[in-house]
DRENVONU-419534 format. One line per 10 residues: number of its first residue (from 1); for each residue x, z, y of C-alpha. Coordinates in pm, 1 decimal. Each point is the difference from the previous one (the first is absolute). Example, Ala and Ser with C-alpha at 12.3 -4.5 7.8 and 13.67 -1.06 7.14 Angstrom:
<recs>
1) 1230.0/780.0/-450.0  137.0/-66.0/344.0 .
</recs>
This chain:
<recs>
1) -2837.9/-776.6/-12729.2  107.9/330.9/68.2  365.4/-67.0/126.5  -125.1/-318.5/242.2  -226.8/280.3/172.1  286.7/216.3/15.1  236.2/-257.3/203.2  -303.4/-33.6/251.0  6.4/377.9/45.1  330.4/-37.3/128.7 .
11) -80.7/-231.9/288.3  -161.2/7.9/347.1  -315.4/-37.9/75.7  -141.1/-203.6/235.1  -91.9/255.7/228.9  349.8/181.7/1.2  131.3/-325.2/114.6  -186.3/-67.8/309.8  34.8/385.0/66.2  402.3/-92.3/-13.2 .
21) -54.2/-296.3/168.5  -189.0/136.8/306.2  281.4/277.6/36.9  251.5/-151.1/-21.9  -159.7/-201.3/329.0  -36.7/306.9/160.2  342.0/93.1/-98.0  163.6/-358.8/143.9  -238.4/33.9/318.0  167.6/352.6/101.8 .
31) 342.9/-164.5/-36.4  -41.7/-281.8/148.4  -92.4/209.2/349.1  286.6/248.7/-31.9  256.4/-317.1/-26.3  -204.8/-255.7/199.7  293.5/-182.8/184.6  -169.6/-66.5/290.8  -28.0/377.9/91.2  372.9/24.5/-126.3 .
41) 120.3/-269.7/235.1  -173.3/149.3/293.1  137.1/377.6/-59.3  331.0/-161.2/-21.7  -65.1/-196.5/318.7  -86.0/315.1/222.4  267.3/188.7/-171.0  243.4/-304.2/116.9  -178.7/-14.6/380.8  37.0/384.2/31.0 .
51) 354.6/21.2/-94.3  99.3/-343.2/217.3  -201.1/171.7/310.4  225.7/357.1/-82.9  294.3/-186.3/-10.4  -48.6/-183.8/339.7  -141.7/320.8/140.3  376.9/117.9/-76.3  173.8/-277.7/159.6  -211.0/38.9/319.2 .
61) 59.6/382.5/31.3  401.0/-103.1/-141.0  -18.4/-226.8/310.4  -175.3/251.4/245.9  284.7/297.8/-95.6  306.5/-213.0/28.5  -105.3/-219.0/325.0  -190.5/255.6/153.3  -331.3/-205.0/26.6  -269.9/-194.8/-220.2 .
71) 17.8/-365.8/-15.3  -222.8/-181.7/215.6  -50.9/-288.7/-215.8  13.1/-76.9/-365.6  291.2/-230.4/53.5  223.7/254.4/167.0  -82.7/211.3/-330.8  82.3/-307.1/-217.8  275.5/-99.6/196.5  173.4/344.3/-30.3 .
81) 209.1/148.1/-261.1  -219.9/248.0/-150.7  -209.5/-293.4/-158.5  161.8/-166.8/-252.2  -306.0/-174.0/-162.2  -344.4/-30.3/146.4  -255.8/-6.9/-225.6  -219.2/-279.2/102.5  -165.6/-182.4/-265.1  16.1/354.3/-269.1 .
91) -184.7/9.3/-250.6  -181.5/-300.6/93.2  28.6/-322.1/229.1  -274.7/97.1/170.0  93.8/347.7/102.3  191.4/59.0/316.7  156.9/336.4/205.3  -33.9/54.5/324.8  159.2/217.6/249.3  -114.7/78.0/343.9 .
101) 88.8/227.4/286.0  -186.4/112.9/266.8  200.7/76.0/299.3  -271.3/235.1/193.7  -66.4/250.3/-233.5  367.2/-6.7/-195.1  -149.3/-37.0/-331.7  13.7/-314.6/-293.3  -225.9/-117.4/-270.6  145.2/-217.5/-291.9 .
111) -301.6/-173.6/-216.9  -4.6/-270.2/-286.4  -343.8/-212.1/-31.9  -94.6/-324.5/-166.0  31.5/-165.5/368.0  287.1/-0.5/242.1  -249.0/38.6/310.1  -227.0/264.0/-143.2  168.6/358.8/202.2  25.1/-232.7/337.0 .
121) -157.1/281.6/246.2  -60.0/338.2/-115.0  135.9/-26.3/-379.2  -394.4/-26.1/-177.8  -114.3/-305.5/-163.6  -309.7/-56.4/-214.2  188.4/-240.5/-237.5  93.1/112.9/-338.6  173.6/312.1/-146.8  321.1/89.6/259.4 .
131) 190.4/301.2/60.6  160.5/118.5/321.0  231.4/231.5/61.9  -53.2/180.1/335.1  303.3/278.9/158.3  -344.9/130.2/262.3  -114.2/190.2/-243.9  258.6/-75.8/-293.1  -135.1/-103.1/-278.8  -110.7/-296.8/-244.7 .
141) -330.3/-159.5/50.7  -235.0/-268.1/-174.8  -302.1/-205.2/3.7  -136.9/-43.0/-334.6  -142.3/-386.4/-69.4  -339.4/192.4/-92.3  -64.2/139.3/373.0  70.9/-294.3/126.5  -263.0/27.8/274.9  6.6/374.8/-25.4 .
151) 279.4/278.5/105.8  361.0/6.5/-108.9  82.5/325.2/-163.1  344.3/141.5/-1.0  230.4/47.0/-325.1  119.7/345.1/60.8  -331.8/200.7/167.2  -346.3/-155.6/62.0  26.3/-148.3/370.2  -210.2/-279.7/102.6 .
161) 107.0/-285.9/211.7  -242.9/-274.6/54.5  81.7/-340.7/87.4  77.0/-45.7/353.8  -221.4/-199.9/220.6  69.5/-290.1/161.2  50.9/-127.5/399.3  -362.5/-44.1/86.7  -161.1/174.5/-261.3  -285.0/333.0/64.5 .
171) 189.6/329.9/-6.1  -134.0/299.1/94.2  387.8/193.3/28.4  348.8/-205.4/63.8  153.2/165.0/-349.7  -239.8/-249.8/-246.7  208.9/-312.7/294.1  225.9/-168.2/-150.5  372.4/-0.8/229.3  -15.5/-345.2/137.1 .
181) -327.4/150.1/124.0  60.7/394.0/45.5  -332.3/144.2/223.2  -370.8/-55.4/-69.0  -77.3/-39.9/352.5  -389.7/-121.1/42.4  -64.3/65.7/-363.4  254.0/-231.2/-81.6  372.4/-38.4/-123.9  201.2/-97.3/286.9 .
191) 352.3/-55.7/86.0  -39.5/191.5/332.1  -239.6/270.4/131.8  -250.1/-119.5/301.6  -132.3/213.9/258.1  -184.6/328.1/-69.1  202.8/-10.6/-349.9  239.0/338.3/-120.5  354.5/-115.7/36.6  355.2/176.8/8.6 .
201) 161.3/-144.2/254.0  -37.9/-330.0/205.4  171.9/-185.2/-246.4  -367.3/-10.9/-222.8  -185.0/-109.0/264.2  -89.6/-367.6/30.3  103.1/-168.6/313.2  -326.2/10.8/154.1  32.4/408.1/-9.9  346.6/4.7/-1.8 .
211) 26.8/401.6/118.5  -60.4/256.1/-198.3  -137.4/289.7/220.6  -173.4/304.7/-191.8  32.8/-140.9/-365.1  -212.6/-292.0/86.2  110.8/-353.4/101.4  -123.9/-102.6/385.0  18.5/-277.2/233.4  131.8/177.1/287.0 .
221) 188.2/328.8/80.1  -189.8/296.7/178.1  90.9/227.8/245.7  316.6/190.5/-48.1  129.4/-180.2/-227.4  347.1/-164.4/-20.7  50.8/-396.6/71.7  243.2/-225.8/138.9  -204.0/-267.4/185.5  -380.1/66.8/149.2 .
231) -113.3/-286.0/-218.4  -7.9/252.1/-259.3  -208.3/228.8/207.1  -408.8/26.7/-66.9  -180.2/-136.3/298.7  -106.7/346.1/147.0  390.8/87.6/15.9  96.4/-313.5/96.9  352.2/120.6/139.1  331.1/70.3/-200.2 .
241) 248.9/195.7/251.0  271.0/243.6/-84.7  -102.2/-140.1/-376.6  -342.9/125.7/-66.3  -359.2/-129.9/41.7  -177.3/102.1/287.0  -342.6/-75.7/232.8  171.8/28.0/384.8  345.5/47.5/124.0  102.7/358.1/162.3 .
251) 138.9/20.4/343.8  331.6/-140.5/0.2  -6.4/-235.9/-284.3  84.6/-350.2/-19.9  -286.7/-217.3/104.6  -106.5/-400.0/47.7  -338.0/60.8/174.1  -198.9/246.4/99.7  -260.2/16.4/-270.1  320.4/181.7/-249.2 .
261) -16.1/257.3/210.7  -250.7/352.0/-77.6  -260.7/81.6/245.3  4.6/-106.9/358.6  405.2/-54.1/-32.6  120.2/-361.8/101.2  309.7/-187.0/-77.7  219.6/0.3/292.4  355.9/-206.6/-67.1  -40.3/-0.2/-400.5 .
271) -85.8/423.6/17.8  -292.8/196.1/-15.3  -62.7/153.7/320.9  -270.0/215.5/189.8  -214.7/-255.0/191.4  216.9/23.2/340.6  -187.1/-3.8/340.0  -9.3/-279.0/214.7  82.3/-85.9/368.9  -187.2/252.1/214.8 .
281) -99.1/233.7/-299.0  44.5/346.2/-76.9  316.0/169.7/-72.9  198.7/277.4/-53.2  322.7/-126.9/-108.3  170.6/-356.9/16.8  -32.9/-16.8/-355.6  -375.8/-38.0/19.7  44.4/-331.4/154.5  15.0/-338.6/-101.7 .
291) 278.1/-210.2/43.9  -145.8/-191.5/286.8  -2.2/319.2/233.9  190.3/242.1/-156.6  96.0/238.1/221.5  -235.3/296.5/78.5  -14.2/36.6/373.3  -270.2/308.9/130.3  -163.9/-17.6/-349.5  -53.1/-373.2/19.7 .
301) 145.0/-266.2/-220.5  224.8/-222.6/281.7  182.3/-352.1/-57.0  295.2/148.6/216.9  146.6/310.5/159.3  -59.0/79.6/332.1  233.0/119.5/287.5  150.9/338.8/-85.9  -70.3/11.7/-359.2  272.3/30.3/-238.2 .
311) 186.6/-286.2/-150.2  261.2/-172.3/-241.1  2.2/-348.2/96.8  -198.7/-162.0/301.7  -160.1/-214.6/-224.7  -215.0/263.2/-22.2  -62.2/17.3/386.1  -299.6/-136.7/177.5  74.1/-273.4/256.8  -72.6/252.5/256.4 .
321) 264.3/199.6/-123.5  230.0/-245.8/-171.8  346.2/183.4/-38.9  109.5/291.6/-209.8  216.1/195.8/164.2  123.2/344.4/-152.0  -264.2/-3.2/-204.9  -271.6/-67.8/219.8  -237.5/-276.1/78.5  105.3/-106.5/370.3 .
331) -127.3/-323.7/262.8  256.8/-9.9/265.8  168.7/281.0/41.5  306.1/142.7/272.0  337.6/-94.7/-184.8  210.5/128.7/272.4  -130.1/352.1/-41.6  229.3/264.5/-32.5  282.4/-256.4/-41.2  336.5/66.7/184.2 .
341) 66.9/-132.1/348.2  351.7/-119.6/115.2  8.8/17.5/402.0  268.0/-215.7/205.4  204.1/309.1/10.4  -52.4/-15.3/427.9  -219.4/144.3/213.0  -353.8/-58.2/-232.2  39.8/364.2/-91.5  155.0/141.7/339.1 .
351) -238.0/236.7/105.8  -152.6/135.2/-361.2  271.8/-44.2/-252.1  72.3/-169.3/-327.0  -232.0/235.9/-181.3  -262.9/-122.7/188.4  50.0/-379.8/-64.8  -177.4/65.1/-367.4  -390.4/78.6/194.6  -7.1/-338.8/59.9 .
361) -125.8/-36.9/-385.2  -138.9/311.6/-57.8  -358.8/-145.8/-0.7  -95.5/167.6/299.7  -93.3/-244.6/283.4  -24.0/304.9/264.4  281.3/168.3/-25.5  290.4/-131.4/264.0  304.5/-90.5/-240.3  293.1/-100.7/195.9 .
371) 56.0/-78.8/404.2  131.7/-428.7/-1.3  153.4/-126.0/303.9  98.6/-323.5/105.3  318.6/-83.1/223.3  188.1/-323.1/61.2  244.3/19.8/-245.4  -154.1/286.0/-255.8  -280.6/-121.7/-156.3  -282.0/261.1/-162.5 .
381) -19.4/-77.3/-358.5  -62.5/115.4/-401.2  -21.7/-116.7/-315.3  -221.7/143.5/-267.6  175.2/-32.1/-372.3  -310.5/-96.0/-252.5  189.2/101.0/-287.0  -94.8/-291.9/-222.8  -131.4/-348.5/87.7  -336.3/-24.5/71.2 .
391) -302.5/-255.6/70.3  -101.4/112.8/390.4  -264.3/-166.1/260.9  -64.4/215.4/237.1  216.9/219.0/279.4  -147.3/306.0/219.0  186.3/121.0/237.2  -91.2/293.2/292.6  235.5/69.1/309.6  -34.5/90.4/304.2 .
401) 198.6/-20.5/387.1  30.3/271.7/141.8  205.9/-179.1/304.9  32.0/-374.4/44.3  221.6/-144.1/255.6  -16.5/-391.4/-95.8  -120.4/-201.5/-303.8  29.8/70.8/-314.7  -4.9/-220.0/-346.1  -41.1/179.4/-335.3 .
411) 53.2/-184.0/-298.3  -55.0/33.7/-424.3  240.1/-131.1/-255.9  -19.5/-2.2/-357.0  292.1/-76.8/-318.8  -15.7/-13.6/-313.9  379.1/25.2/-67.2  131.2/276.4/-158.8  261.9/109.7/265.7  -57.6/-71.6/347.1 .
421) 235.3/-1.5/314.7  -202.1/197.7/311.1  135.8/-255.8/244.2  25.7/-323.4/-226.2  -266.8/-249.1/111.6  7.1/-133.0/-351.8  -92.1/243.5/-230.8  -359.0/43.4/224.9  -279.1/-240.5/-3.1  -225.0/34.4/359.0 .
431) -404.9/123.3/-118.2  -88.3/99.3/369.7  78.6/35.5/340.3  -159.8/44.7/319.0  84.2/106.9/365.0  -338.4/169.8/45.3  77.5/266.6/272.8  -135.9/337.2/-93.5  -148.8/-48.6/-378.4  -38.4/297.5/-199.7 .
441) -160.9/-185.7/-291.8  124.2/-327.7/-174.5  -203.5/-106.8/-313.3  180.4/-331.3/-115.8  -92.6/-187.2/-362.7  149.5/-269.7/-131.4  6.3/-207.8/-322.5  124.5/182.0/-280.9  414.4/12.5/-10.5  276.5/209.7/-223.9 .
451) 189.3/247.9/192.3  251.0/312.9/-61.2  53.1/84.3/375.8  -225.3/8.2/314.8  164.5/19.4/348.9  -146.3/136.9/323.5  173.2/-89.9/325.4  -29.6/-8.5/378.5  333.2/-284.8/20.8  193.0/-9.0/374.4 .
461) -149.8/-103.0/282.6  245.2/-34.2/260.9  -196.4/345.3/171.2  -29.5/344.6/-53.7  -369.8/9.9/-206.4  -94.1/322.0/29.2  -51.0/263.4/-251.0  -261.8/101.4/-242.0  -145.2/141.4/-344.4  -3.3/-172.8/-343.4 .
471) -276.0/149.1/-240.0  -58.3/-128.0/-273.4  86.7/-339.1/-242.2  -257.9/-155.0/-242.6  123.8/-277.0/-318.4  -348.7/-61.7/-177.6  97.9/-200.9/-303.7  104.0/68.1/-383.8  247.8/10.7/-230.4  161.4/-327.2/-220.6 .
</recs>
């Protein structure tokens, strides 16, 4: 009896072995979370990710040093000789890397994700756990499968980046818009910024506020500022000269009509002009005149310039005076004036002189000139040299006998050559004649003609005429 109690001594009691039992659960529990495999695998997959995205980030910055630029696309970094393997499809099938460069603000992002798609825009994604590797700031970030619909928080440092939202979705500031929609504009992601919106430049507006004019998209461009056509002009400063906006055109711009130009200015011949005075207005200077009587006559505006007033052309002449003539609005006027006389070289200058032969066109009908006489084989006559071809119509001619012993014919002869014989019947062309006795006025017109020359002569008679005074020789005409 004794030694069968004794062996039971040496045993375990119930008790002590469901007290071993229970720790030794406790003790395979605790284990079994320190080497769960799951959590293993994953560590190991992160660790794998990180050191993939490290090594890429050192064949894009390889690539950036030697050709002195990023790559634009993934494939020019695949295609290039600093990759040698790309890592799609590490540590899982489902796992891919992803490089992208964004050419306005010089910096790249490389991500891996369960999905190909998920970093299309600005790099975010609510899918499962991905990391991304930004070089603006530099650093490693990740969004944890447990915040899925919450923030991403940053590996090194506790920054926040939410997901991005999407092209049409409520924002109240463009950095929560994703980049295929960069600017909350309305409360809500857009891919351009409409009017009233904050912009940079013109290049954020949308196209229906394409200028960006104070940090805010508009329609139209105000005053002052810069443009290139007047369709880009607001309607108040509807004009675009000398390449900026403006409400009226200043004296001596370009114009089309009359409504371009500021205040009571008008467009005259495509400038802006003073409003010029009409025919019979008010003036002070020529300039104050419209074209359609532009000349300022006795401080009225005048279609034409009268007789006496200065000229450059007898266009600008009035009928009444219709020839310019050193500078000077003229009607008919005395060509023969103070032009040289060539006498017969007999007795027309007998009793006076030679000097005296140059009265005759001195302008001075009262004053005796030269004594004429007439013989029967020495007729009295002159010639008056014109000194240029002109248009004539009209002769005057005043003489007087002092002594008349038979009849006596006096004649006028014109030519238009340029060298004349005295005595040569054809070089002259017959105007006038007459045998009136004792005349001491002839007046003779006649239909306009060309002439260089004019001849005055008492021709033979067969008798001794008489003798008398010659005083003075009027050519009204004007020059070719």
């Amino acid at each position: 009896m004794c030694e069968f109690y004794k062996r039971l001594k040496n045993g375990f009691t119930l008790i002590e072995l469901l007290i071993v039992i229970v720790l030794l659960g406790i003790l395979s529990g605790v284990l079994y979370s320190v080497v769960n495999p799951e959590t293993s695998r994953n560590a190991a997959k992160s660790s794998i990710k990180i050191v993939n995205i490290s090594k890429i980030v050192d064949a894009v910055e390889t690539y950036a040093s030697l050709e002195g630029e990023y790559p634009e696309t993934e494939a020019d970094l695949i295609g290039s000789e600093y990759v040698l393997n790309w890592p799609d499809g590490e540590p899982s099938a489902t796992d891919t890397y992803e490089y992208r460069y964004d050419e306005d603000s010089g910096f790249y992002t490389i991500s891996t994700d369960n999905t190909s798609n998920s970093f299309s825009g600005a790099f975010r994604s609510t899918d499962a756990t991905y990391l991304v590797y930004s070089s603006q700031p530099e650093g490693l970030l990740e969004c944890p499968a447990s915040q899925l619909s919450g923030d991403c928080v940053g590996l090194s440092g506790d920054e926040f980046i939410p997901p991005c939202v999407s092209p049409g979705g409520a924002c109240e500031e463009s950095s929560i818009c994703c980049r295929e929609a960069p600017f909350c504009s309305n409360d809500a992601c857009s891919t351009c910024v409409s009017a009233g919106g904050d912009c940079a430049d013109g290049d954020d507006c949308c196209s229906s506020a394409p200028y960006c004019i104070s940090d805010a998209c508009t329609t139209c461009k105000p005053a002052g500022h810069e443009c290139s056509d007047a369709s880009e002009c607001c309607a108040g400063v509807p004009l675009c000269p000398e390449g900026f906006c403006v409400s009226c055109l200043a004296l001596g711009q370009s114009c089309s009509v009359g409504g371009d130009c500021c205040g009571t200015n008008v467009c005259t011949g495509g400038t802006c002009s003073i409003p010029c005075a009409s025919e019979g207005a008010l003036c002070t200077q020529s300039s104050d005149c419209c074209s359609s009587a532009p000349y300022c006559i006795s401080d009225s505006c005048t279609t034409c310039k009268p007789v006496g007033h200065e000229c450059s052309d007898a266009s600008e002449c009035c009928s009444s005076a219709p020839y310019c003539v050193s500078n000077v609005c003229v009607g008919e006027y005395n060509v023969a004036l103070h032009k040289p006389i060539i006498d017969s070289g007999g007795t027309l200058a007998w009793y006076y002189g030679a000097t005296f032969v140059e009265r005759i066109t001195d302008g001075d009908r009262d004053s005796s000139c030269v004594t004429q006489t007439n013989s029967y084989y020495d007729p009295g006559r002159f010639l008056i040299d014109l000194q240029g071809e002109f248009t004539i119509n009209r002769v005057i001619f005043k003489y007087g006998w002092d002594s008349r012993f038979c009849p006596v014919d006096f004649r006028i002869s014109y030519s238009n050559k340029t060298s004349v014989q005295m005595d040569d019947s054809s070089d002259w062309i017959i105007v006038y004649t007459a045998d009136d006795q004792n005349r001491v006025w002839i007046e003779h017109s006649f239909s306009p003609l060309n002439a260089r020359y004019i001849k005055a002569e008492y021709p033979p008679i067969g008798c001794w005429g008489g003798w008398g005074s010659d005083y003075e020789v009027e050519v009204y005409g004007h020059q070719l």
